[in-house]
N, C-alpha and C positions, 0 to 999 in steps of 0.2 A: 358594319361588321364585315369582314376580311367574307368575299364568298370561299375561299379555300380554308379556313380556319377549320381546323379538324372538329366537325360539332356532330361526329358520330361518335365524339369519346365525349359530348356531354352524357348522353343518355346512362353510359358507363357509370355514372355516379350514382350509387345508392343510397346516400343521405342519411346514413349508418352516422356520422359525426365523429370518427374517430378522428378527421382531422381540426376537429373545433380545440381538441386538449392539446396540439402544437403550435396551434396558428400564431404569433405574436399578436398580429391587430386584432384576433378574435378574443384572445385573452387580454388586450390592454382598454378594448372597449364592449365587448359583450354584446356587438352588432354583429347578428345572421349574417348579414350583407357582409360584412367585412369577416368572414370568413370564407373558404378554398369553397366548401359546397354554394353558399352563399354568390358569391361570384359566378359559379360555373351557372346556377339556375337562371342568371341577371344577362349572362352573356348568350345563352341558350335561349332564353323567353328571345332576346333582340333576335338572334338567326334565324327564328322560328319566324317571327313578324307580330310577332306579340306586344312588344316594349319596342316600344319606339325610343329613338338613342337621344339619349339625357344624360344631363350634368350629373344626375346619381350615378349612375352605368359608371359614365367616365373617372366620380370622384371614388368608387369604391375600386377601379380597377388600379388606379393610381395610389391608392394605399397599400396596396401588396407589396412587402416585404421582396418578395420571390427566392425567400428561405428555400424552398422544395420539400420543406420537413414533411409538409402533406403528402407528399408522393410516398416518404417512406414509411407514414401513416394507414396508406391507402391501400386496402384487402381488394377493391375492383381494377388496381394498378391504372386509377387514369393521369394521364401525361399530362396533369397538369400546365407544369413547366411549360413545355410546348403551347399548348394552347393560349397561357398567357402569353409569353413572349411575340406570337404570332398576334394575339389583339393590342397588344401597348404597339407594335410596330405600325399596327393598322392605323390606333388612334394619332401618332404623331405624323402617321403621313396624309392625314384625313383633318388635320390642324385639331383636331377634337382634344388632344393635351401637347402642352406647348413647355418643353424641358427648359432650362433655364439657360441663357444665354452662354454663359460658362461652360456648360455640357455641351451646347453647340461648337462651338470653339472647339473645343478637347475632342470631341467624334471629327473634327476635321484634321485635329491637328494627328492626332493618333494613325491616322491612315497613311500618314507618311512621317515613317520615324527618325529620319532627318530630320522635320522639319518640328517633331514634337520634343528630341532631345535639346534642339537649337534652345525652344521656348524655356527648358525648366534647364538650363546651363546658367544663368545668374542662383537661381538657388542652390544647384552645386557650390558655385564657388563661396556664396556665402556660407555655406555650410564649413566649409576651411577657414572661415575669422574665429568661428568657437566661440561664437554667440549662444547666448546658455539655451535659449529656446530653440533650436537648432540641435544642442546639443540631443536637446529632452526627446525632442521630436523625433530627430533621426539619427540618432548614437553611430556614432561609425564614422568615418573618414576617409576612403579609398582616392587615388588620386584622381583630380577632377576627369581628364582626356586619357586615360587609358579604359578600354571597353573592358567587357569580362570577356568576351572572345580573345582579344588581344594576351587577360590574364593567365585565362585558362590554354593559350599555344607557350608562354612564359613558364606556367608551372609545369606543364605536360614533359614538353623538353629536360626540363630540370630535373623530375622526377621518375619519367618514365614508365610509370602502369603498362602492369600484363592482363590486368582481367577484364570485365567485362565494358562492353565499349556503348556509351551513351550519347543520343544526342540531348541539349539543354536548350529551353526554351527560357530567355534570361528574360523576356517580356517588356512592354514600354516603360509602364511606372517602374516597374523594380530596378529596371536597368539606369531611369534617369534621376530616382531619387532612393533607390533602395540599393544602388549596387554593391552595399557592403555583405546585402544578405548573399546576393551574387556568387561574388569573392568568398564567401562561407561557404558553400555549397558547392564552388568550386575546389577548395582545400580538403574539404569533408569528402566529398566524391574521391579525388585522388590518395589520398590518406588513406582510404577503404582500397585503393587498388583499383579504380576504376576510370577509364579513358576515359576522356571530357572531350565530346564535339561542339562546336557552337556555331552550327549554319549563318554564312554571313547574310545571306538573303530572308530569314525571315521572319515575320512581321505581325503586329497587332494579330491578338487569339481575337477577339472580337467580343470580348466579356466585355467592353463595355458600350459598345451599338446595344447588346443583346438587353444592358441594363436600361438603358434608354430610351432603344427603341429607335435612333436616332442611327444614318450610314446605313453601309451593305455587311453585315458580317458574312453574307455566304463569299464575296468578292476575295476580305482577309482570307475566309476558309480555305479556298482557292490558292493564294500564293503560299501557304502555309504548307499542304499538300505538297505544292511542287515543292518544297523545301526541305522536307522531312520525308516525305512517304518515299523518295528514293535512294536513302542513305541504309548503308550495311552498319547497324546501330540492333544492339542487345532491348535496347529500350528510348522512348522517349521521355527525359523524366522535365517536370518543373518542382520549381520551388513555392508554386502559387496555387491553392487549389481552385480557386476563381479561374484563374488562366487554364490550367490542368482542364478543367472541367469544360470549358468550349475549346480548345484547341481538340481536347480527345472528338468532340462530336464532329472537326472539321474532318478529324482526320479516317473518322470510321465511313465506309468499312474496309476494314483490309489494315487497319492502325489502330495505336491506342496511346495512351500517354499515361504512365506511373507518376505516382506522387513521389520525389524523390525521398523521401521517410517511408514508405513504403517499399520501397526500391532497397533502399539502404538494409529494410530491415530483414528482409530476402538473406539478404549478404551477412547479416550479423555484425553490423557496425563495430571500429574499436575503441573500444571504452575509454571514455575520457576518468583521468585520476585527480581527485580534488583533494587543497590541503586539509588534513585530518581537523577535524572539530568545525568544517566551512558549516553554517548555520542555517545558510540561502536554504527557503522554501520555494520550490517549484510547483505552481500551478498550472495545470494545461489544459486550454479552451479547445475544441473541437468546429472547425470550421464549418458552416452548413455544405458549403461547395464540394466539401470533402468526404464528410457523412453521404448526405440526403443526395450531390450532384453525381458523384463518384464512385456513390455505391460502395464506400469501404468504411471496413468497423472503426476505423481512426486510425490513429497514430499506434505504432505496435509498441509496446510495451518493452521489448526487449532494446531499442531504437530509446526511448525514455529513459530506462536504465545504463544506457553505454554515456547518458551524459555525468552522471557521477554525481547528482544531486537528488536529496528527498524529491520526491516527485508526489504527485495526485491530481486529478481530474479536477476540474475545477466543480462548483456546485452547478448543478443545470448545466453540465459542459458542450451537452449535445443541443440548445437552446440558442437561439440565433441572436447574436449581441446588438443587430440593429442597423449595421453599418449597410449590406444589403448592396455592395457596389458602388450604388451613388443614392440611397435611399437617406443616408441621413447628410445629404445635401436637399435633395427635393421634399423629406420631411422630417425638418428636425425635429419638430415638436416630438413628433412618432420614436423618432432613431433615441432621442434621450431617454424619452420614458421607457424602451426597452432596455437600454444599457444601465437604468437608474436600477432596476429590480434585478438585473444578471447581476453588477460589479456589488451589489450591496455588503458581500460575503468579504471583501476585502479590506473594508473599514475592521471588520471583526477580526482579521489576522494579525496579535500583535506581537511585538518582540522582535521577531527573527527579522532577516532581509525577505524581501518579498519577489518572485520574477513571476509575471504572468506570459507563458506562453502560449505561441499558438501557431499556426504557417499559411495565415493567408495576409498579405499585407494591407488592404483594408479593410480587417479586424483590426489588423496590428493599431492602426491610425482610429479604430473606433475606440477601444482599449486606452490609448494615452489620454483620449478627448475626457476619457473618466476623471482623469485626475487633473485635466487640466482646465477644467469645469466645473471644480469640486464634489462632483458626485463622489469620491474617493477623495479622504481626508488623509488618509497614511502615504509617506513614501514606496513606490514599487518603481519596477522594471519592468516592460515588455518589450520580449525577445519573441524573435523568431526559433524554432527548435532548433532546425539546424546551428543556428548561432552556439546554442548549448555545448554539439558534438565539437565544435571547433576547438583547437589546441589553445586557442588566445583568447579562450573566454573567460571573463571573471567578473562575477559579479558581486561579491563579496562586500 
């Protein structure tokens, strides 16, 4: 056990079980142990010198989700998050859990995003042949070698915004396989009248060392600060709430990072107009990073409404679909059987077009795996919201 591990907020736990009725792997297996209090008593007895460190310790810490739902479950407010995060770190640097050689790769390659966009540049370009699983996977097309920095000085110019002035964290994955949502969020921002910054220096939030447990995220935290914390910027916003969510703690105290839907909806977004009788049913998932890391009620409503489609929460929308970062790589078994009981509701929706929204991009990628695994037998869409607000959306 980490001797600095904060194990004055184990005692904080009162064993009250409000967070047994959020937990996913408490509710997918009905194990104490694999529950938030569960864990905390397992990882407490160890610091105390009581339990001596075992394969149990290691495999029940290793099933956590790290939802954060418990946090916002939790009347003695203890920081869970924290605590885990600080003993996964401990165990993979104590070889006690050994992440899978691919997350090793990827915690290296991320730290320098040169060297990470180099790596995912063939799946760009195949993405330009319009290979249909390509298409499924990552809808969009942007061109392969222009950045979204690059986009967003192209539109800026073009367009010219007086209002309020943002800096945008385009992030590793989103920028090297997601840049369309990018590019959305870039148009979406300026459309609203809002200057678009995009710091050329910086770098990995660190959401996925933190998932891992693998690298230095305070080192990213570090360059990120210098990158951000001294820009004359109204806000910092992302489009990720994963990234959002450790980029803001790099950046506190003295910073913070909006979720660009939250941001937007400050501003009163302008409504997008749909052709009369459009069918599309809008469903919208609720990111945990976004809830439970972020501390905010969701996606606003009025930001939902300016896309111009039926809309509704999805069922269990504040319920974590599994994806977890890199959890349904390190446990699929786990990651399906929570997205099997979330997507269930979708098979039930018939008739209309279907889009499942959401704004964290691996939701988004846990969300396709539904139907591309059959768990979900109907045709559907999953978009990112932002996508929705865009002028050139159609999903009809």
């Amino acid at each position: 056990m980490d001797p600095e591990a904060p194990s004055s907020h184990f005692s904080n736990c009162t064993h009250c079980g409000f967070c047994l009725a959020v937990c996913p792997t408490y509710k997918l297996t009905g194990d104490e142990n694999n529950s938030p209090r569960g864990r905390l008593r397992l990882w407490s007895e160890e610091a105390a010198g009581r339990l001596p460190p075992d394969k149990w310790t290691d495999f029940y810490t290793e099933e956590c989700v790290g939802c954060l739902a418990c946090e916002t479950a939790c009347p003695a407010t203890v920081p869970y998050g924290e605590i885990f995060e600080r003993i996964r770190h401990q165990h993979v640097v104590s070889h006690r859990s050994q992440p899978k050689m691919a997350l090793r790769l990827a915690a290296a390659a991320v730290a320098i995003p040169s060297l990470f966009n180099l790596a995912l540049l063939p799946g760009r370009i195949l993405r330009q042949t319009g290979l249909s699983f390509h298409r499924f996977l990552f809808p969009g097309r942007p061109p392969v070698l222009k950045s979204s920095a690059a986009y967003a000085a192209e539109l800026m110019s073009q367009r010219r915004p007086t209002g309020p002035r943002v800096a945008f964290l385009t992030g590793c994955l989103m920028e090297a396989m997601f840049r369309e949502i990018n590019f959305a969020t870039i148009r979406v921002l300026i459309e609203n009248n809002v200057q678009v910054l995009i710091p050329l220096d910086q770098g990995c939030c660190g959401a996925f060392q933190e998932h891992t447990g693998l690298g230095d995220p305070e080192a990213l935290g570090a360059r990120n600060r210098r990158a951000f914390s001294s820009l004359d910027v109204d806000a910092v916003v992302s489009n990720s709430s994963g990234c959002g969510y450790a980029l803001g703690k790099s950046l506190k105290p003295g910073g913070s990072v909006r979720d660009v839907l939250g941001f937007l909806g400050d501003l009163g977004p302008v409504r997008r107009e749909r052709a009369p009788g459009d069918a599309t049913r809008v469903y919208v998932d609720l990111p945990c990073h976004l809830v439970h890391g972020q501390k905010t009620p969701g996606i606003p409503a009025q930001v939902l409404d300016a896309t111009g489609y039926r809309w509704e929460l999805a069922p269990n929308s504040r319920d974590c679909c599994g994806s977890g970062g890199v959890y349904n790589i390190q446990k699929p078994e786990n990651a399906r059987a929570i997205l099997a009981a979330k997507s269930a509701f979708l098979n039930e929706a018939e008739g209309q077009p279907v889009v499942l929204a959401t704004s964290n991009h691996v939701c988004m990628m846990q969300w396709h795996s539904a139907g591309a695994t059959g768990l979900v037998k109907r045709a559907y869409e999953v978009r990112h919201v932002i996508q929705l607000l865009d002028p050139g959306a159609d999903f009809s």
